[in-house]
C-alpha positions as CSV (number, residue, x, y, z in Angstrom):
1,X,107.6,72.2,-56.7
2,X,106.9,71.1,-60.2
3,X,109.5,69.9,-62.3
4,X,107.4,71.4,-65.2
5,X,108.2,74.9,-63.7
6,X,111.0,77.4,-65.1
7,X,114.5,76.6,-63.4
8,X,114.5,81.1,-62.9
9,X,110.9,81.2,-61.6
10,X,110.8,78.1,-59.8
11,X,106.8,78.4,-58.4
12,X,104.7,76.5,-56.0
13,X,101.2,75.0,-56.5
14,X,98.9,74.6,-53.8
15,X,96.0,72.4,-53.1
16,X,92.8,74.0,-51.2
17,X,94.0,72.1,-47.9
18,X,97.9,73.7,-48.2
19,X,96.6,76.7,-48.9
20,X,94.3,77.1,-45.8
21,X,97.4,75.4,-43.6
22,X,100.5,77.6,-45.0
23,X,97.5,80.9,-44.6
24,X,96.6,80.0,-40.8
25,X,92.9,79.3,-41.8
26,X,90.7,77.1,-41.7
27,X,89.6,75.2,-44.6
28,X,86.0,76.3,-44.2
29,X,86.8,79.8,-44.1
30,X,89.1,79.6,-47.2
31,X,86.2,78.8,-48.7
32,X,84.0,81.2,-47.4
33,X,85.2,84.9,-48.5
34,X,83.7,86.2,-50.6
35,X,85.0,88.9,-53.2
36,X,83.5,92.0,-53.6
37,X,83.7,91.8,-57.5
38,X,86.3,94.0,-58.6
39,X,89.6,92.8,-59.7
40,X,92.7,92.5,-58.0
41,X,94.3,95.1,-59.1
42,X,91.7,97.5,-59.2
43,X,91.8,96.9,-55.1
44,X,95.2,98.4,-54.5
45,X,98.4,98.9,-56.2
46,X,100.5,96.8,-54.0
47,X,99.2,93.7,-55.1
48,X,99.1,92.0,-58.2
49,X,98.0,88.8,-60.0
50,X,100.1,87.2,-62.7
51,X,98.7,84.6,-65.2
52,X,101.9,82.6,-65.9
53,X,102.9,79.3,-67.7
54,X,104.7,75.9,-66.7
55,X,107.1,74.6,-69.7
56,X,104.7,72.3,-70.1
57,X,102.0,75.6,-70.7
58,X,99.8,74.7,-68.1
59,X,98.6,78.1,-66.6
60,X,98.9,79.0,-62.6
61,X,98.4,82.4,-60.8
62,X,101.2,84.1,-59.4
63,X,100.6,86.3,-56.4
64,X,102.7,89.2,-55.3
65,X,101.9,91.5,-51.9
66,X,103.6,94.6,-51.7
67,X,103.8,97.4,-48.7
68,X,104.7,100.1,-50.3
69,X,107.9,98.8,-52.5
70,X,108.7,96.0,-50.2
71,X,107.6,92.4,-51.2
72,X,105.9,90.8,-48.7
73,X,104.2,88.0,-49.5
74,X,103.8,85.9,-53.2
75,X,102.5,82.3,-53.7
76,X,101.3,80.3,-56.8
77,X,98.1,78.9,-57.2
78,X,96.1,76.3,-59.7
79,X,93.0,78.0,-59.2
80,X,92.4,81.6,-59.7
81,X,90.3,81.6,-57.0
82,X,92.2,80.6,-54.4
83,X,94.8,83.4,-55.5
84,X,92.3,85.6,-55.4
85,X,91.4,84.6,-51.6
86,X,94.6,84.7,-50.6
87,X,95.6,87.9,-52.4
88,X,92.9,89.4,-50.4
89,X,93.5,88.1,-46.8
90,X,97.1,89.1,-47.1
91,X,96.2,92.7,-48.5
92,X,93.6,92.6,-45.6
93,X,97.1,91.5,-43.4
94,X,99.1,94.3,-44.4
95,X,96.7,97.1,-43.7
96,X,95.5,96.1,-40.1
97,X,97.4,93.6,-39.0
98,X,94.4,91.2,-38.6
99,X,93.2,88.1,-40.0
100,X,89.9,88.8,-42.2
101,X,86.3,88.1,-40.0
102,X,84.7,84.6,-41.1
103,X,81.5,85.3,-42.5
104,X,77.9,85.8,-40.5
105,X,77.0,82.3,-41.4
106,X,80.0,81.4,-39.4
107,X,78.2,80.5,-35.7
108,X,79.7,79.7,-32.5
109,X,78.2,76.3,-33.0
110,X,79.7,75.6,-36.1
111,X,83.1,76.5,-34.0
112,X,82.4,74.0,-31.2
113,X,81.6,71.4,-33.8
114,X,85.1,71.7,-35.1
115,X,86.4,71.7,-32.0
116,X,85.2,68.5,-30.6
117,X,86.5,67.0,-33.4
118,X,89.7,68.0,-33.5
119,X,89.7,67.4,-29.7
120,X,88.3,63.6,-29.8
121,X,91.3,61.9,-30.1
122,X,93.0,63.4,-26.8
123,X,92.4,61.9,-23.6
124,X,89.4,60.5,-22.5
125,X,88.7,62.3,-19.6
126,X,89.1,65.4,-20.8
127,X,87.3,65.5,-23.9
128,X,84.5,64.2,-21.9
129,X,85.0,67.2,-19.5
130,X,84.9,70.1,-22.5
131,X,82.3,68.1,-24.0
132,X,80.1,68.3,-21.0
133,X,81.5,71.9,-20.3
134,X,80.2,72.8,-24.2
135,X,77.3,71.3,-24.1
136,X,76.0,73.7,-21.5
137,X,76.2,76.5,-23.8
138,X,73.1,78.0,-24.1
139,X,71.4,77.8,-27.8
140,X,71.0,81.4,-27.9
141,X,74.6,81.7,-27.6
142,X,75.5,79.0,-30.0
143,X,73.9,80.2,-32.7
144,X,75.0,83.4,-32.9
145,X,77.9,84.8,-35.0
146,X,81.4,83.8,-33.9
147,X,82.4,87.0,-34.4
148,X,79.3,88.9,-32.2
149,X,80.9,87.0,-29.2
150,X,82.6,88.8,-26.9
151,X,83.8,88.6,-22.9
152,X,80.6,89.9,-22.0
153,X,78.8,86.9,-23.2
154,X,81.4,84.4,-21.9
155,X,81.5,86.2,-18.2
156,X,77.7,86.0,-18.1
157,X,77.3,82.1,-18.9
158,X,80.2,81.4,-16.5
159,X,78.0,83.9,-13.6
160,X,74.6,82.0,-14.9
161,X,76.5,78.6,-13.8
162,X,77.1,79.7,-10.7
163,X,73.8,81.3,-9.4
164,X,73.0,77.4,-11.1
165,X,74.3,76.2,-7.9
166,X,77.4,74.6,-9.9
167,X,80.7,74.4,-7.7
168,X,83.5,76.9,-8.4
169,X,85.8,74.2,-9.5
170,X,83.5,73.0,-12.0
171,X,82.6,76.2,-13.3
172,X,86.4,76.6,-13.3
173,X,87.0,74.2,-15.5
174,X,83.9,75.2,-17.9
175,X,86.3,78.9,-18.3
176,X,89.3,76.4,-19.1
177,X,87.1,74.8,-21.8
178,X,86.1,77.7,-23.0
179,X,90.1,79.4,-23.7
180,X,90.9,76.3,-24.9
181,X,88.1,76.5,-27.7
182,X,88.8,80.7,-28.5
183,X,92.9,79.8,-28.4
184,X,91.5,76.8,-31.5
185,X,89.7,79.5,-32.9
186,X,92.9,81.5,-33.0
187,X,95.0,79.5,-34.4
188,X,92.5,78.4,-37.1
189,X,92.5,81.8,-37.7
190,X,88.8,82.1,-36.7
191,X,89.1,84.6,-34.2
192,X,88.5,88.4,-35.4
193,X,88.0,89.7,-31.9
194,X,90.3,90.0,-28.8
195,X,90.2,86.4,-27.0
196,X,86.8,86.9,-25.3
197,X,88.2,84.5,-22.3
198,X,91.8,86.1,-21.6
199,X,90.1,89.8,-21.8
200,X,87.3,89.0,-19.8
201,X,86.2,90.9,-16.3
202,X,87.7,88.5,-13.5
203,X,84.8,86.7,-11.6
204,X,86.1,86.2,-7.8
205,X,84.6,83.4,-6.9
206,X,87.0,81.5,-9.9
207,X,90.1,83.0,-8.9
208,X,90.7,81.4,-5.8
209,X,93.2,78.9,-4.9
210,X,92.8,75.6,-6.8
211,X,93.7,73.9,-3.7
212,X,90.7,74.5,-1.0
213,X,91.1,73.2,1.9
214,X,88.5,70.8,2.6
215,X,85.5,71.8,4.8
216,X,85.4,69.7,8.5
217,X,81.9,69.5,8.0
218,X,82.3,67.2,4.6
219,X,84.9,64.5,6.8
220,X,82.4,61.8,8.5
221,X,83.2,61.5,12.2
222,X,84.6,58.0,13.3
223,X,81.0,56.9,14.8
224,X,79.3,58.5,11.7
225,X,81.5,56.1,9.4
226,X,81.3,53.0,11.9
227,X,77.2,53.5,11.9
228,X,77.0,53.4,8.2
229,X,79.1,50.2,7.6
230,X,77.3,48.6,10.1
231,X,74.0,49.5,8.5
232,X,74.6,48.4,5.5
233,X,76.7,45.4,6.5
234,X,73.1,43.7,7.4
235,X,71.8,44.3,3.4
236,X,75.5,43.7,1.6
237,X,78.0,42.6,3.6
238,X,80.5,42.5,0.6
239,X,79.8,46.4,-0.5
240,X,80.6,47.4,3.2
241,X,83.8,45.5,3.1
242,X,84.3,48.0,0.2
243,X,83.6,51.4,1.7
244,X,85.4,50.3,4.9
245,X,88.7,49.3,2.9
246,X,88.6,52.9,1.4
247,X,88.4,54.3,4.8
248,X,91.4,52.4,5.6
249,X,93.7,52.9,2.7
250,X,92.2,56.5,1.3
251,X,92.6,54.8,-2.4
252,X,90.5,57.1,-5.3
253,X,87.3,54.9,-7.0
254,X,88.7,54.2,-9.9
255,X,92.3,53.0,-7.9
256,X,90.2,50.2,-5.7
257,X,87.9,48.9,-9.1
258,X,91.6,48.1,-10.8
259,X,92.7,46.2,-7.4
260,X,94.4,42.3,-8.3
261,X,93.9,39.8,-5.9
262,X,98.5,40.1,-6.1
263,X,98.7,43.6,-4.8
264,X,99.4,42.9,-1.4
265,X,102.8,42.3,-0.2
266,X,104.1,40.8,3.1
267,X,107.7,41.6,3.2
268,X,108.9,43.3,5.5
269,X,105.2,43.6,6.1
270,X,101.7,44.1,4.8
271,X,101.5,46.7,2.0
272,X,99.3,47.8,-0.7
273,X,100.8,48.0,-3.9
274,X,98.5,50.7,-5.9
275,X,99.7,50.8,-9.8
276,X,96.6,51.0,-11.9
277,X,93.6,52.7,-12.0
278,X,89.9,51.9,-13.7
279,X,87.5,54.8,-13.7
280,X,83.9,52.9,-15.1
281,X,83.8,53.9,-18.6
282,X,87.4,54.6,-19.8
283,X,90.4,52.5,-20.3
284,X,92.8,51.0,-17.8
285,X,95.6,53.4,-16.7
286,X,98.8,54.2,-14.1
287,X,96.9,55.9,-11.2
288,X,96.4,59.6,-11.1
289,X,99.6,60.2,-9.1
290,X,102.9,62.3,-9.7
291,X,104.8,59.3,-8.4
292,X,102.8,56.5,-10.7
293,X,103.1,53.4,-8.2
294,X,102.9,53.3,-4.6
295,X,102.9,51.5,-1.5
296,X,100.4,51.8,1.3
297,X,100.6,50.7,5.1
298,X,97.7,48.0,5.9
299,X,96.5,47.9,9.4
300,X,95.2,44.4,10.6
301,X,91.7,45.2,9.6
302,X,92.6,46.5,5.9
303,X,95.0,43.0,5.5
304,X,91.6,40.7,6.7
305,X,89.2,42.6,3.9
306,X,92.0,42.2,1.1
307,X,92.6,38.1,1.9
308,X,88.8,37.5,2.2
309,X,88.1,39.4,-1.1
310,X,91.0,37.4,-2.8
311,X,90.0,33.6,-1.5
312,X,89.8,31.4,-3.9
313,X,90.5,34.1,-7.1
314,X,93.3,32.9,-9.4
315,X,96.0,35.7,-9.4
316,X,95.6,38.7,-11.5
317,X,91.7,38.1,-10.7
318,X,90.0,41.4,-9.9
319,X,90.0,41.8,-6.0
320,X,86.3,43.3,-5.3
321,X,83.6,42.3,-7.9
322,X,80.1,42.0,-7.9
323,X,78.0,38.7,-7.1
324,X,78.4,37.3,-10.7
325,X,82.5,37.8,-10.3
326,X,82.7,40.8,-12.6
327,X,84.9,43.6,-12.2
328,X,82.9,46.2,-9.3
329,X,81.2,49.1,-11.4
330,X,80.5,52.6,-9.7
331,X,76.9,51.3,-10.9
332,X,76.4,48.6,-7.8
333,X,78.0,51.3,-5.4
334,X,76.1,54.0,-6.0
335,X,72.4,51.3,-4.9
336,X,74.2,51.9,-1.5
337,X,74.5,55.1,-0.3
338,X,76.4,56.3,3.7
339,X,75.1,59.3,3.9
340,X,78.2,61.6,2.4
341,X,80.0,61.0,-0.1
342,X,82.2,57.9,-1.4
343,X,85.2,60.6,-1.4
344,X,85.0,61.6,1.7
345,X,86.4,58.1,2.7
346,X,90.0,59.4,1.3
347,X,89.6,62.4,3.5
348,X,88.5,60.4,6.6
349,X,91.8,58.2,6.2
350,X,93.9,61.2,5.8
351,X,92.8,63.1,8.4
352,X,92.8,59.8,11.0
353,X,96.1,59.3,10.0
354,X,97.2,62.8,10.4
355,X,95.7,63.0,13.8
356,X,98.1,60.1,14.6
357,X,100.5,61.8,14.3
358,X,101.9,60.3,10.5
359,X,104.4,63.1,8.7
360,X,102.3,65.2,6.0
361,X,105.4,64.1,3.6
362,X,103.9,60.0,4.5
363,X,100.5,60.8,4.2
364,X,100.9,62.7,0.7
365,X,102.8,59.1,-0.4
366,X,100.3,57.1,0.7
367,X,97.5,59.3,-1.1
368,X,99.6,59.6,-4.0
369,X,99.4,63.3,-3.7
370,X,102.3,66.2,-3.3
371,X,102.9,67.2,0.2
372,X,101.8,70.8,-0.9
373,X,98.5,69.7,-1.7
374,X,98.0,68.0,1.7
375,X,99.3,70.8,3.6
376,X,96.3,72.8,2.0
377,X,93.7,70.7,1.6
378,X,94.3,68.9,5.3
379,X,95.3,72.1,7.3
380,X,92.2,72.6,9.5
381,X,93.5,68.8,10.9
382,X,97.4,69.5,11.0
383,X,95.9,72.2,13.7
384,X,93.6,70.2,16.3
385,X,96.5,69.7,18.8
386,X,97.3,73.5,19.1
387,X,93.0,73.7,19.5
388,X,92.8,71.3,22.1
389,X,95.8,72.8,23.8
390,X,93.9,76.2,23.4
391,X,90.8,74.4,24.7
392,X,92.3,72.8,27.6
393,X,93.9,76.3,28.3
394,X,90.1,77.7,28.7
395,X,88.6,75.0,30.2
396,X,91.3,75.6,33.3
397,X,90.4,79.1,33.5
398,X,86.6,78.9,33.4
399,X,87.1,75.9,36.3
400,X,88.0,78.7,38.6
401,X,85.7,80.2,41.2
402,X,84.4,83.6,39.4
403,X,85.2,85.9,42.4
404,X,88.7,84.8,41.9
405,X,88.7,85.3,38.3
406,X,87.0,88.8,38.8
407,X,89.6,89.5,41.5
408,X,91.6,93.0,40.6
409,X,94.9,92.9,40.4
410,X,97.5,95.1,39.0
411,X,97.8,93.5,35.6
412,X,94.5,94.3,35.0
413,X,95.3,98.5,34.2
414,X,94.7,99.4,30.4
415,X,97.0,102.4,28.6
416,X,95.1,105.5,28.7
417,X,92.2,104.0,31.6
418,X,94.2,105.7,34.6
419,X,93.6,103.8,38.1
């Protein structure tokens, strides 16, 4: 407040930016209305404009909102033009209870453009994933008026993506993108229309479980994995080393990459101390656990791959690097391919250690997952021992002569069949 202003009519000037923020706009829009050439008070007798004076006679515009005689809203403003916007949205206010449209010119590009931008400082990974998820907008979409977009349009994109052949989960998280970027436009007071993600028709195929249960078809059988390694053993040696000690330890990519030559400890015995993860690309961070650092079980074979990795490395040395002694990028990896995919090396340790009998509640520590999440995505293993029971159950019963198994007996009757 100025100290040029009246002690009884203390008033409050506001800059272009203050005015957009204490209005719930965007800056872009404040600028944008447009008048429709008549004066204030010509538009409605519960609003004026007062031209008024500082002590120090500078002028500034005093606005005053009425609904019928109650006052609802009043602001000062420098520019008469700004009063005049803001007069106007706040009339607008009053008699629908809805923000004012932003103009035609106004495109759903031009709101994605803000968006990223206000989004870039946030974390890495996910402003890569709504940056990925916005980019396969389609331009016809883009540039069309924010305010011509509806759930019809959003619903239609998400359904194109998946006759795409694009997973669920991804198209998933495309939807999340996309209520994150309408919820912005909200609040920017961009958004004239109902929230075209919240309202839209609910697509099945998204509204399953997040937690699938993994298919047994996407686990590589023990002599599947064992052929692979041994394959490539004869062309890298040193990459095999790598996929093999994943199969061991189920550790994520980016876990392994951030691997120091002084994460294994041998008291009481050999463990794996996982506490940072590297995904190629981003920075250095805890892993992606809900306990943060963890210990992990090494069998024989896992203890023999981390010491010949970490020969001769000074300590703190990354533990599995490429021939020049850099740290290993998803890059060199990727020249070698099993056959299935490098993730299915953290279900093949899970499920071998489930089918050795390890408690779900160990498992989901060594993974660094919740036991929940195990239960689900693991539960076509935690079953193999009531299958092979079931099995073993048939196989008896088929072993016996047929005439014996056709034999009659008086167990045999149904309800209803008579004799």
């Amino acid at each position: 407040m100025s100290a040029d202003h009246n002690r009884d009519s203390p008033r409050l000037f506001l800059s272009e930016e203050e005015a957009a923020a204490q209005l719930g706009i965007h800056r872009t829009t404040l600028r944008a209305l447009a008048l429709d050439g008549r004066s204030p008070l010509e538009r409605g007798s519960g609003v004026s404009i007062e031209i008024r004076r500082t002590k120090a006679g500078k002028p500034y515009y005093f606005v005053r909102v009425k609904s019928g005689r109650r006052l609802v809203a009043s602001k000062a403003f420098d520019i008469k033009r700004d009063a005049e916007i803001w007069e106007r949205i706040q009339k607008h206010l009053v008699e629908t209870g809805l923000p004012l449209p932003p103009p035609r010119t106004f495109t759903l590009r031009k709101l994605v453009t803000q968006f990223k931008i206000a989004r870039a400082g946030g974390n890495p990974h996910s402003v890569d994933t709504d940056v990925n998820n916005l980019n396969a907008l389609p331009a016809n979409l883009l540039d069309r008026p924010l305010a011509s977009i509806d759930a019809r349009d959003i619903r239609a994109h998400l359904l194109d993506q998946l006759r795409a052949g694009k997973m669920p989960s991804t198209v998933a998280r495309a939807k999340t993108t996309l209520s994150a970027l309408f919820t912005f436009a909200a609040a920017e007071g961009l958004l004239y229309q109902q929230h075209p993600v919240r309202t839209m028709a609910r697509i099945p195929e998204l509204g399953a479980p997040a937690l699938r249960p993994v298919s047994p078809h996407s686990i590589p059988s023990p002599r599947i994995v064992a052929s692979a390694l041994t394959d490539l053993r004869e062309r890298r040696s040193d990459i095999a080393d790598v996929f093999e000690f994943l199969s061991l330890t189920g550790l994520r990519w980016g876990e392994l990459r951030a691997l120091r030559t002084d994460a294994l400890s041998d008291v009481p015995f050999p463990q794996l101390i996982v506490e940072r993860s590297h995904s190629d690309g981003y920075e250095e961070k805890e892993p992606k656990s809900w306990r943060g650092t963890r210990l992990i079980p090494l069998s024989p074979r896992a203890v023999a791959i981390f010491r010949a990795h970490a020969r001769g490395k000074r300590p703190e040395a990354y533990l599995f690097t490429n021939r020049r002694g850099e740290q290993l990028s998803v890059g060199v990896v990727r020249k070698f391919p099993l056959g299935f995919r490098r993730h299915a090396l953290r279900h093949y340790a899970a499920s071998t250690w489930l089918r050795l009998g390890t408690p779900v509640n160990e498992v989901a520590e060594y993974l660094g997952d919740d036991p929940r999440t195990v239960l689900a995505v693991y539960a076509h293993v935690l079953g193999d021992d009531q299958r092979r029971t079931h099995l073993r159950r048939l196989t008896v019963a088929e072993g016996q002569p047929f005439e014996h198994r056709a034999r009659s007996s008086p167990d045999d009757r149904l309800s209803g069949l008579g004799n």
